[in-house]
C-alpha positions as CSV (number, residue, x, y, z in Angstrom):
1,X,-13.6,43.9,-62.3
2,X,-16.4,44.1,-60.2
3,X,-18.7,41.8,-57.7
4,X,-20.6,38.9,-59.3
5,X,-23.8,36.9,-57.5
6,X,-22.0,33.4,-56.7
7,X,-25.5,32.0,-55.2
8,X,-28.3,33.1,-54.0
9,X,-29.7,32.0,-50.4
10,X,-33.3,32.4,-48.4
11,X,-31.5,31.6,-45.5
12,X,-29.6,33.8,-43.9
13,X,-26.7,30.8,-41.9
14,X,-26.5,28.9,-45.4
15,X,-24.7,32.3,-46.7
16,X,-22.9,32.9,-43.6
17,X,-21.9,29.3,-43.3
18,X,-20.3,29.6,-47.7
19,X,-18.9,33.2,-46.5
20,X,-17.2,31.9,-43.6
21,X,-15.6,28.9,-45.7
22,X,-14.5,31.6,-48.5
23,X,-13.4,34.1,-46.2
24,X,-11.5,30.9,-44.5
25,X,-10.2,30.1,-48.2
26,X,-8.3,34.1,-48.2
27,X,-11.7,34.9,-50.9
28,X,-13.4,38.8,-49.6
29,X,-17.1,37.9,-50.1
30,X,-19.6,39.9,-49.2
31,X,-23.7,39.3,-48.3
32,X,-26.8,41.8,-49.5
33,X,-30.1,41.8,-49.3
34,X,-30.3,39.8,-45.9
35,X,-31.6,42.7,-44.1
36,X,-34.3,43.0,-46.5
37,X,-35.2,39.5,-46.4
38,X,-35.3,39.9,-42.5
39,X,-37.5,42.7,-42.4
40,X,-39.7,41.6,-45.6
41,X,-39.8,38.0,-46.0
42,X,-42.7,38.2,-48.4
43,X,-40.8,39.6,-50.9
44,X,-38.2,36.7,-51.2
45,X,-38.6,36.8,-54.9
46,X,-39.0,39.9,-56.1
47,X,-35.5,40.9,-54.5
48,X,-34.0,37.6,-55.2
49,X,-33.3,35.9,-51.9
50,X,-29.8,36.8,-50.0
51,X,-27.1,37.2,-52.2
52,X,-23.4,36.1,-51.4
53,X,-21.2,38.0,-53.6
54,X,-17.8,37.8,-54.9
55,X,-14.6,39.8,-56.9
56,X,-15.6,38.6,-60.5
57,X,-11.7,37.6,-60.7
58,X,-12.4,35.0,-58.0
59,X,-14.4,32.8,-60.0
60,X,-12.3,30.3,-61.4
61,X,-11.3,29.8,-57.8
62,X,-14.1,29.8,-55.5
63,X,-15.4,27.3,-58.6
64,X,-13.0,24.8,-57.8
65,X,-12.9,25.5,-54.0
66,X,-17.1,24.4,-54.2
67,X,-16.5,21.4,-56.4
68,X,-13.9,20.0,-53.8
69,X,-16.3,21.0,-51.1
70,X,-18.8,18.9,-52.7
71,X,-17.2,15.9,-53.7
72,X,-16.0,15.5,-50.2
73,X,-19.4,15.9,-48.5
């Protein structure tokens, strides 16, 4: 199994604040692209925005962890 795109961010702290909350939740997570946006904001969409990524296996969990996460916000 390999990493899947969870979400997608063009803020850097909104995928820091999910991958601290994973991370939190035992879930290895990781972020790409955020240097690139740093360096090359203009080309937010042609890379995609930040990306927070996650073990494909993780889904069903980290699906369930956001849903909870939203109903109680």
């Amino acid at each position: 199994m390999g990493l899947i795109t969870l979400k997608t961010f063009y803020h850097s702290f909104e995928a820091h604040i999910l991958k601290t909350k994973l991370e939190n939740e035992g879930i290895a997570c990781c972020i790409f692209d955020e240097t690139m946006m740093g360096l090359y904001p203009i080309f937010s969409s042609p890379i995609g925005g930040i990306k927070l990524k996650i073990n494909e296996q993780d889904l069903n969990k980290v699906t369930v962890l956001m849903e909870q996460w939203e109903s109680e916000d």
